[in-house]
C-alpha positions in Angstrom: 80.5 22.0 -50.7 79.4 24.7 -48.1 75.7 25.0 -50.1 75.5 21.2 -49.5 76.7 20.8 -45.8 73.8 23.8 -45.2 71.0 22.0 -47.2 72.5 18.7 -44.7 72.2 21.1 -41.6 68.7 22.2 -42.5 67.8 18.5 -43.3 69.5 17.8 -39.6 67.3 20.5 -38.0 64.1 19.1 -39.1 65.3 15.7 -37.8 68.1 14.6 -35.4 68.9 18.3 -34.3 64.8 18.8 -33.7 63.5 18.9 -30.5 61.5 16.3 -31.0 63.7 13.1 -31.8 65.7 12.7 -28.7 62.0 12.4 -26.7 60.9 10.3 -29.6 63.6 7.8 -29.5 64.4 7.9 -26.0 60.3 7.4 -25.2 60.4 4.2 -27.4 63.0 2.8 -25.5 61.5 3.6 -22.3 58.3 2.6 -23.1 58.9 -1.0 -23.8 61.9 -1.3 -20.7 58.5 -0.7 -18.4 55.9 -2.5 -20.7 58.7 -5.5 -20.9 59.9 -5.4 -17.2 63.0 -4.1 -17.3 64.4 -6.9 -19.7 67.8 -5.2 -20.2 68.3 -6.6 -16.7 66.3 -9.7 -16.4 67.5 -11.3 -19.6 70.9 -10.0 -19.9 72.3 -13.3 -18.1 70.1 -15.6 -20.6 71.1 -13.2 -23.2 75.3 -14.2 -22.6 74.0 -17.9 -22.1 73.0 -18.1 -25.7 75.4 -16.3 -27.4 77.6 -18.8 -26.5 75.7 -21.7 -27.5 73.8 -22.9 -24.7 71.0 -23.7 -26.3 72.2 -24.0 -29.8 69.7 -26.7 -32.0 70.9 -28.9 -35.4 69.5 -28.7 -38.4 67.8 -24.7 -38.2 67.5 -22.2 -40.7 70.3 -19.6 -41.1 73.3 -18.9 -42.3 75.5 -17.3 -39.4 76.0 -18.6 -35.6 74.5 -16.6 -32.7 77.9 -15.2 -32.3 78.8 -14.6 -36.0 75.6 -12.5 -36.0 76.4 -10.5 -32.8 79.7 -10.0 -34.4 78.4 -8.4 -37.9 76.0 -6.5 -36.1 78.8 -5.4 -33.2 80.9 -4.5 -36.3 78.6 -2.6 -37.9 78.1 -0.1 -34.5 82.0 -0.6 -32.9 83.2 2.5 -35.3 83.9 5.7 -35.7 81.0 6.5 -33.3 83.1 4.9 -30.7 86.0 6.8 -31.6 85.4 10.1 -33.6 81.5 10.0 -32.5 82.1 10.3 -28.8 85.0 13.1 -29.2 82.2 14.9 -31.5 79.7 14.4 -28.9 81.8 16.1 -25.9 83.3 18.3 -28.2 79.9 20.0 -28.8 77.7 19.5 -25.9 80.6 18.7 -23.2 80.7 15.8 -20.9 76.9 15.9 -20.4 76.8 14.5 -23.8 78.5 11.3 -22.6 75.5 10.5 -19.7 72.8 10.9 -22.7 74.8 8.5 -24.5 74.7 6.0 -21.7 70.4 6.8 -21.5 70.6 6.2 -24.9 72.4 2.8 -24.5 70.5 1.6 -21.7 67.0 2.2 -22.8 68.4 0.9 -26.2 69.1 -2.3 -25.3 65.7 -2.9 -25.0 64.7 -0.9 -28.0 67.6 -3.7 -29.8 65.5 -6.5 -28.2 62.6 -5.6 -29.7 63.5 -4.6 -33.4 65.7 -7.9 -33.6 63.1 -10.1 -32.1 60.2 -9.4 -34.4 62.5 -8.8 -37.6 63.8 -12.5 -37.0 60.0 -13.6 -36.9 59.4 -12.6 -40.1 62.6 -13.1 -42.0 62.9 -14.9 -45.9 64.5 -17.1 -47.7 66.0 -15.4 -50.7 66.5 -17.0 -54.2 70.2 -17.6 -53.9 68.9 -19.5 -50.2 70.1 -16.9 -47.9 68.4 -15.4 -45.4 67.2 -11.9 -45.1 65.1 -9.7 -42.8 65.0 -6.7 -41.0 62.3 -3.9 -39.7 61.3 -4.0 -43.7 59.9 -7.0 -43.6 58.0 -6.9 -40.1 56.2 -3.5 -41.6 55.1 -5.7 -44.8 54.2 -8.9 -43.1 53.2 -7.8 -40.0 51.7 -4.7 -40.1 49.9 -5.1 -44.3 52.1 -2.0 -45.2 54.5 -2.3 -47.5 55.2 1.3 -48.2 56.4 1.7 -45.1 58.4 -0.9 -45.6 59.6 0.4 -48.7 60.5 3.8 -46.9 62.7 1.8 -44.9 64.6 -0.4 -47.4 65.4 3.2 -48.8 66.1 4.7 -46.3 68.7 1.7 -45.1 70.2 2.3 -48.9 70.6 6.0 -48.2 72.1 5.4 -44.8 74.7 2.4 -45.8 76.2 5.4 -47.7 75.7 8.2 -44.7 76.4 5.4 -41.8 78.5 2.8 -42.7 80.2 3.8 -46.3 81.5 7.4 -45.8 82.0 8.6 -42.4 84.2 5.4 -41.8 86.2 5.9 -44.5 86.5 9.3 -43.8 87.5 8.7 -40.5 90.3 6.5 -41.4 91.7 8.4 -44.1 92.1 11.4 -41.4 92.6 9.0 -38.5 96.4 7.6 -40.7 97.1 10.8 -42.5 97.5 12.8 -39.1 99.3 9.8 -38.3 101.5 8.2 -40.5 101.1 11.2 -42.9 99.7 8.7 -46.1 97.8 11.0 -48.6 93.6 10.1 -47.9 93.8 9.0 -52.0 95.8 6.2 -51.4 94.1 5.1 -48.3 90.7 5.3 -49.9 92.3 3.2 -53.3 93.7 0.7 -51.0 90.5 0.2 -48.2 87.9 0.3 -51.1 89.6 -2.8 -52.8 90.1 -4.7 -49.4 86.6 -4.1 -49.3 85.2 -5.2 -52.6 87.4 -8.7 -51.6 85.1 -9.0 -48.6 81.7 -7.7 -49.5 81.6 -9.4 -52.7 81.9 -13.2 -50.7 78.7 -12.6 -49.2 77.3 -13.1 -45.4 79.1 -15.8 -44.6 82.8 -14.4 -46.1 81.7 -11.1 -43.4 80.3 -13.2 -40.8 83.9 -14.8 -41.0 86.1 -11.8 -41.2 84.0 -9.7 -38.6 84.0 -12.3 -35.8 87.9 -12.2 -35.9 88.0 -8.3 -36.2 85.9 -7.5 -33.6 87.4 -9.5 -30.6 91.0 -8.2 -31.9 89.6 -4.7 -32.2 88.2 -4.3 -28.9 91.1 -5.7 -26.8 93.8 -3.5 -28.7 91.8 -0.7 -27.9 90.9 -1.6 -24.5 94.8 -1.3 -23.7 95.7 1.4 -25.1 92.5 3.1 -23.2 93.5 1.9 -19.8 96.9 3.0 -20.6 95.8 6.9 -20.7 93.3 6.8 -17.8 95.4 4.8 -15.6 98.5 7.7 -16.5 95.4 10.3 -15.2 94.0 8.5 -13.0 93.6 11.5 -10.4 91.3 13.1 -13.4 89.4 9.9 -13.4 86.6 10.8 -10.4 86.7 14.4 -12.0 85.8 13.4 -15.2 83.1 11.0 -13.6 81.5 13.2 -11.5 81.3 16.1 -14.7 79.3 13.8 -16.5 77.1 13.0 -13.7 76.7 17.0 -12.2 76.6 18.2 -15.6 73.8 15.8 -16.9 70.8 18.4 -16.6 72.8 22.0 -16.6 74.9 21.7 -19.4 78.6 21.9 -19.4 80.1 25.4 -18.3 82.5 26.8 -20.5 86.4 25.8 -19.6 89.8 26.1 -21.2 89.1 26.6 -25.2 85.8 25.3 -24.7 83.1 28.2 -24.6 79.7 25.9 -22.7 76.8 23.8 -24.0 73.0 24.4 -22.6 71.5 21.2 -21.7 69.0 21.0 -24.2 72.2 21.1 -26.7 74.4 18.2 -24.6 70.9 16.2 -24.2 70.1 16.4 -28.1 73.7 15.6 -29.3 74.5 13.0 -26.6 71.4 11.6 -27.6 72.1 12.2 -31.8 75.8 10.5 -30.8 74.6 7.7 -28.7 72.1 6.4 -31.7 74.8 6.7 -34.2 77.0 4.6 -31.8 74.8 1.7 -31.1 72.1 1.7 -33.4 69.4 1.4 -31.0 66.3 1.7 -32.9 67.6 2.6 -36.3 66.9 -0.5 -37.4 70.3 -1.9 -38.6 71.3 -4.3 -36.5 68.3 -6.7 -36.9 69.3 -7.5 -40.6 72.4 -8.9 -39.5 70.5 -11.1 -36.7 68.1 -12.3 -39.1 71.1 -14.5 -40.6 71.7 -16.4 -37.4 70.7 -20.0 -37.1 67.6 -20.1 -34.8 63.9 -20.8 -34.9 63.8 -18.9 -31.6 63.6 -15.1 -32.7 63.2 -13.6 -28.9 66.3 -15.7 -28.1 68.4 -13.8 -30.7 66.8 -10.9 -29.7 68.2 -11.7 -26.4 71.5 -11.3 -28.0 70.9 -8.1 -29.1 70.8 -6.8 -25.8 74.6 -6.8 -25.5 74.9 -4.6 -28.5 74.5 -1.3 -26.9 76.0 -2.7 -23.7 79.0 -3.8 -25.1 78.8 -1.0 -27.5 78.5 2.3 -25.6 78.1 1.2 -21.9 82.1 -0.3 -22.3 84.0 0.9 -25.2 82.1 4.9 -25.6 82.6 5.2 -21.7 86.5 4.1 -22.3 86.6 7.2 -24.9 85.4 9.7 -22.9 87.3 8.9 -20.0 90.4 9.2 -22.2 89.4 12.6 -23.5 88.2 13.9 -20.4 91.0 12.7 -17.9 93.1 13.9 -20.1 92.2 17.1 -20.4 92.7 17.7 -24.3 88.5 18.6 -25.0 89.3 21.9 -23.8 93.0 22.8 -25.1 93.3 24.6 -27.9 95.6 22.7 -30.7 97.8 23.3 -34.3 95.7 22.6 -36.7 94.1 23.2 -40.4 90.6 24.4 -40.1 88.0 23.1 -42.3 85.8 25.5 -44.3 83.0 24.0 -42.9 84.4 25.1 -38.9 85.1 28.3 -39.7 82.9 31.5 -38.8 84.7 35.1 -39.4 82.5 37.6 -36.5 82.5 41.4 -36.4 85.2 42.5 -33.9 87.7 41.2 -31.0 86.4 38.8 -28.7 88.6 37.0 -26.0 88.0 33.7 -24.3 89.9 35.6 -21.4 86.8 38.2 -20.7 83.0 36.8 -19.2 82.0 39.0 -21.3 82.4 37.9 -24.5 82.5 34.4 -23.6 78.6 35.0 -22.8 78.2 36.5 -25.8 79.6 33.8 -27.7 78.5 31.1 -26.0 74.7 32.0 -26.7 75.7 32.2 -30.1 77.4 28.8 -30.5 74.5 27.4 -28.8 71.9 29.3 -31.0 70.4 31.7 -28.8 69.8 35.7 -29.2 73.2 37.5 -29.0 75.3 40.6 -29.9 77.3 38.4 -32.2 77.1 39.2 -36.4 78.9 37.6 -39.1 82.2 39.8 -40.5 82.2 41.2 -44.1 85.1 43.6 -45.5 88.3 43.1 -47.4 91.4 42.2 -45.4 95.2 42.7 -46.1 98.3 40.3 -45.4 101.6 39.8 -45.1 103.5 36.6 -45.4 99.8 34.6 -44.5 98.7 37.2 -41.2 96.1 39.8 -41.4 97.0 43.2 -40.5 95.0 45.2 -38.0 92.4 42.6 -38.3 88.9 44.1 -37.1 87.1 40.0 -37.0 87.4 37.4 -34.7 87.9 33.7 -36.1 85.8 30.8 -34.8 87.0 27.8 -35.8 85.5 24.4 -34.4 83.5 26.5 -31.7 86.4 28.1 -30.5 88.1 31.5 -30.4 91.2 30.7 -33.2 94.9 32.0 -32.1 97.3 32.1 -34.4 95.6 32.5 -37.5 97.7 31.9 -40.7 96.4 32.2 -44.5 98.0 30.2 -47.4 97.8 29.2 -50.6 99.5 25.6 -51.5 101.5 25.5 -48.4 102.9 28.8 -48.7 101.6 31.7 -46.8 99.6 34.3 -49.0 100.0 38.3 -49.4 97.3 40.0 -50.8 93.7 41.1 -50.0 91.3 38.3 -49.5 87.6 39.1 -49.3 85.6 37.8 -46.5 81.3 38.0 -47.3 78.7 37.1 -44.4 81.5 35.1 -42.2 82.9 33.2 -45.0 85.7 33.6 -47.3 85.5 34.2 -51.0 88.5 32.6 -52.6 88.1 28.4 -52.4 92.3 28.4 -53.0 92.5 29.5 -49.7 93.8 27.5 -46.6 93.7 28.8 -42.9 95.5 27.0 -40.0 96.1 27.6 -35.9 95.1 26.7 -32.8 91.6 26.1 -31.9 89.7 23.5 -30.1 89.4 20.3 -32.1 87.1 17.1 -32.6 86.4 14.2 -34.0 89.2 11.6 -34.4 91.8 14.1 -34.4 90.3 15.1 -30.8 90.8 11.5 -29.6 93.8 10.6 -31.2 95.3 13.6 -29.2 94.3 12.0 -25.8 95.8 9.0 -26.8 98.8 10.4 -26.6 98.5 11.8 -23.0 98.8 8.4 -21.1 102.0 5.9 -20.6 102.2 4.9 -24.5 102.8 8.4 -24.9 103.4 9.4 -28.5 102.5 5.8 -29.7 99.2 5.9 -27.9 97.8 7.6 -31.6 99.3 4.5 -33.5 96.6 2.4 -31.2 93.8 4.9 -32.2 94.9 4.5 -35.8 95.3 0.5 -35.6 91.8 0.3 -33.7 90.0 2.9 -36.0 91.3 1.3 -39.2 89.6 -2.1 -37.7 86.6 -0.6 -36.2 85.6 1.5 -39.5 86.2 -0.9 -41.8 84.4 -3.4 -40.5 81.6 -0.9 -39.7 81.7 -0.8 -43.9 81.9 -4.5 -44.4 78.6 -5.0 -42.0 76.4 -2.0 -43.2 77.4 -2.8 -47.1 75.7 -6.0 -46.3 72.4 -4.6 -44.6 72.4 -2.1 -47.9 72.4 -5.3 -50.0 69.6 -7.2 -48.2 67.1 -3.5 -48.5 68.3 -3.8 -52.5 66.8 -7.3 -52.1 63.6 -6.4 -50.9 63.2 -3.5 -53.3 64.2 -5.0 -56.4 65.7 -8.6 -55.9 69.2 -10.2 -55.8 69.9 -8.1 -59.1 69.9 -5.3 -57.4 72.7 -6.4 -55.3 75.7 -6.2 -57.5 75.2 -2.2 -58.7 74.5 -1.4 -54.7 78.2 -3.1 -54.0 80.2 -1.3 -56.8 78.0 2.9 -55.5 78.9 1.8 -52.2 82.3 1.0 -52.8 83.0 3.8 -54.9 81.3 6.1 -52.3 83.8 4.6 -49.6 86.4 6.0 -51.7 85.2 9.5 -52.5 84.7 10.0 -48.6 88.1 9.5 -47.7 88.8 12.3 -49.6 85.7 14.8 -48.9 85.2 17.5 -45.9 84.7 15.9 -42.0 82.1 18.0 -41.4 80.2 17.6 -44.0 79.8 13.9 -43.9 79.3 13.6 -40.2 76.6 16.0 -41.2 75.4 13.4 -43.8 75.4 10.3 -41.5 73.3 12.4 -39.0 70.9 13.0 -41.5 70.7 9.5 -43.1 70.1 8.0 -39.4 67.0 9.7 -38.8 65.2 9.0 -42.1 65.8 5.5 -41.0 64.9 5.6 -37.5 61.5 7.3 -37.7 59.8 4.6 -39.9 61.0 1.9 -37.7 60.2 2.7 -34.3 56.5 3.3 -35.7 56.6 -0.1 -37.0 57.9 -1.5 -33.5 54.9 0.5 -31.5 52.4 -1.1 -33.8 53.5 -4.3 -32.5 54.0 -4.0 -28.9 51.3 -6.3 -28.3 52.7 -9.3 -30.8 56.3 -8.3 -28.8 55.2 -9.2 -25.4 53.1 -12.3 -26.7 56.4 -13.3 -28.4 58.2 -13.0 -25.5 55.9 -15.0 -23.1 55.6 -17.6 -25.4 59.5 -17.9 -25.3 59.4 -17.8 -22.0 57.3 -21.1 -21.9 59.4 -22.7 -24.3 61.8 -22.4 -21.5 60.8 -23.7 -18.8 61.8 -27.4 -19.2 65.4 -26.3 -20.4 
């Protein structure tokens, strides 16, 4: 498991973690807000207009409404993102992360726009009189180059798994065993058949089932948000104001938490926002392709509340619950995951500038005095004696540290090579910082439900990540359908379904790793495709706009 999460972080630093992609995708998005005028703004009235039917016509092509397809495509980016992917985010790069997520949103609603609008253009008919579309299909009809659109369509197989299959299951099986304690095995038996019920009935069965998840979704967690930032709300212009001051410094170490540069907050707020909303990866527009319209820029109009609606509302109501409440830079009880854990030559303290210094350019990749520990170590009843290594554990200093063996704590020597332990039958557990969903189902908990605030994180992350699998199991279906036709669709559903179990019971870590990976390798090919047809975009768009004028 550790040799794969290292060939995923190698992948990751060629691609999201690069220094490239944030500038890439953010540069797309900015490109066509200017070369479009700023239609985030301008259109976002029209945009609310016809979701809701104001200019609905009989009789057209599709299969969904405009607000069946908002709702797929809203359920396949309200997730974990919104949840465990905004925790990640601050817990890595601080609250700078959370402005880069806003950029991110706001410069991807018009990304959205634009990806939607010309995949609806060139959207099919399938042979069992469906509809299907998506960036695929612009790149072979539009731009004569079907490899790339081939690239894609593999690419969106490869990412159902890494976006939409595992990290939400993962994230629920966590999310309800810290919870209610039920064992990730059974949650992963029980979610994967719900799932095979839905996916199996097709667009329209989803369309249903998402359009009635995602308004109960959103208000349930809405509440239970307000409830905990309402209970801090003396942290509340704080916590603004550190997301805004912090923007283009980096976060300063504080508490537990030991500092993020900026180039670190930028690229991860960035990584986090994408995997939030979408915005140029490409996803989205297969669900839009469904909706009944012969106007594509007036579904891509619809679009543009994605990201709005997406990070601008319900991210922003996560990070002000983790950081009003103060929990990002506490130290907590926990059991660290293989994949957290770094054993260092030596004692460090969070208590001495010092070390902190040194540490912190460590964490953060930069030259330092830091080396990995190697030696033999003895304990007693699960504590090392006269330990000569520090423990980091989810970029933290650990405290605490306790070794076991099936719940019971170990004596013996345990060997510890290049940072990492040896012997697999080994558990470690104590306080450290911690992130993810576990991160905000402990802010949860800081507000006026108290204790109960984690049931609402659990209820709205159940929702939020299963639908999230029910949407992108579809999009994976429709690239099947352009690589090899409808009987490829049935084999995709029964890999994806089985991979939805096997994440619920597989390393964090390692498969928010994955989905950061798998996002990229979609996202490249398609904002290409959507540069190479700026010019039919804005002819699109003013021929829409004529349409209009008599309405």
């Amino acid at each position: 498991m550790e040799m794969i999460n290292h060939l995923l972080l190698t992948l990751d630093g060629f691609l999201g973690s690069a220094a490239y992609f944030p500038f890439v995708l953010l540069g797309v998005g900015l490109f066509f807000t200017i070369y479009l005028r700023f239609p985030q703004i301008r259109f976002f009235k029209h945009a609310w207009r016809v979701v809701t039917g104001k200019f609905k016509k009989p009789g057209v092509e599709g299969d969904t409404s405009h607000f069946q397809a908002l709702s797929t495509a809203l359920s396949g980016t309200v997730g974990t993102g919104n949840i465990g992917g905004v925790a990640f985010a601050i817990f890595l790069g601080g609250p700078a992360a959370l402005f880069w997520m806003w950029m991110t949103a706001f410069l991807g609603m018009t990304t959205k726009f634009v990806e939607v609008t010309l995949s609806h253009k060139y959207r099919e008919k399938t042979a069992d009189g469906t509809m299907a579309g998506g960036p695929m299909y612009f790149m072979d009809k539009g731009l004569n180059m079907k490899w790339l659109g081939v690239l894609f369509a593999i690419a969106t197989v490869a990412s159902a798994f890494g976006t939409g299959s595992m990290p939400q299951s993962n994230n629920i099986a966590v999310g309800l065993e810290d919870t209610f304690g039920i064992d990730p095995f059974i949650t992963g038996g029980v979610l994967s058949i719900l799932l095979a019920l839905v996916v199996l009935g097709g667009i329209k069965r989803i369309a249903k089932v998402t359009s009635a998840l995602v308004p109960t979704m959103s208000v349930i967690y809405v509440i239970g948000a307000l409830g905990v930032i309402l209970y801090n709300i003396d942290n509340l212009v704080p916590a603004f104001l550190s997301v805004w001051q912090d923007a283009f410094t980096g976060s300063a170490a504080a508490g537990g938490f030991l500092g993020a540069t900026f180039a670190y907050a930028f690229n991860r707020g960035v990584n986090r926002g994408l995997f939030s909303n979408e915005a140029g990866q490409g996803s989205a527009p297969i669900a839009h392709a469904s909706a009944k319209t012969d106007e594509p820029v007036a579904e891509g109009m619809v679009s543009i509340l994605e990201p709005f609606i997406d990070t601008i509302i319900i991210c922003t109501l996560t990070g002000m619950v983790i950081l009003s409440s103060g929990v990002w830079t506490q130290k907590h009880e926990n059991v660290f995951q293989r994949a957290d854990m770094q054993f260092i030559q030596g004692i460090y303290s969070d208590d001495n500038d010092a070390d902190r210094e040194q540490l912190f350019k460590h964490l953060t990749l930069q030259k330092s005095q830091v080396t990995p520990y190697s030696g033999m170590v003895e304990l007693v009843d699960g504590v090392a004696q006269s330990p000569e290594f520090t423990l980091i554990a989810a970029r933290s200093i650990a405290e605490d540290i306790r070794f076991s063996i099936n719940d019971h704590p170990y004596t013996g020597v345990i060997n510890i090579r290049e940072g990492k332990l040896t012997d697999p039958r080994i558990m470690v557990d104590g306080k450290s910082l911690i992130h993810s969903t576990k991160l905000t189902t402990e802010a949860f908990t800081h507000g006026f439900f108290g204790e109960s605030g984690k049931y609402i994180v659990s209820i709205g992350l159940l929702l939020f990540a299963f639908s999230t699998a029910i949407a992108w199991c579809y999009y994976g279906d429709r690239a099947m359908i352009y690589l090899v036709g409808i009987r490829g669709v049935m084999p995709f559903r029964v890999f994806y379904v089985a991979g939805f179990f096997t994440a619920a019971i597989s390393d964090t870590t390692m498969v928010w790793n994955l989905a950061a990976v798998a996002i990229v390798i979609m996202t490249l090919p398609n904002l290409f495709g959507l540069l190479m047809l700026s010019k039919e975009m804005k002819q699109e768009v003013n021929k829409y706009w004529e349409k209009m004028k008599d309405k």
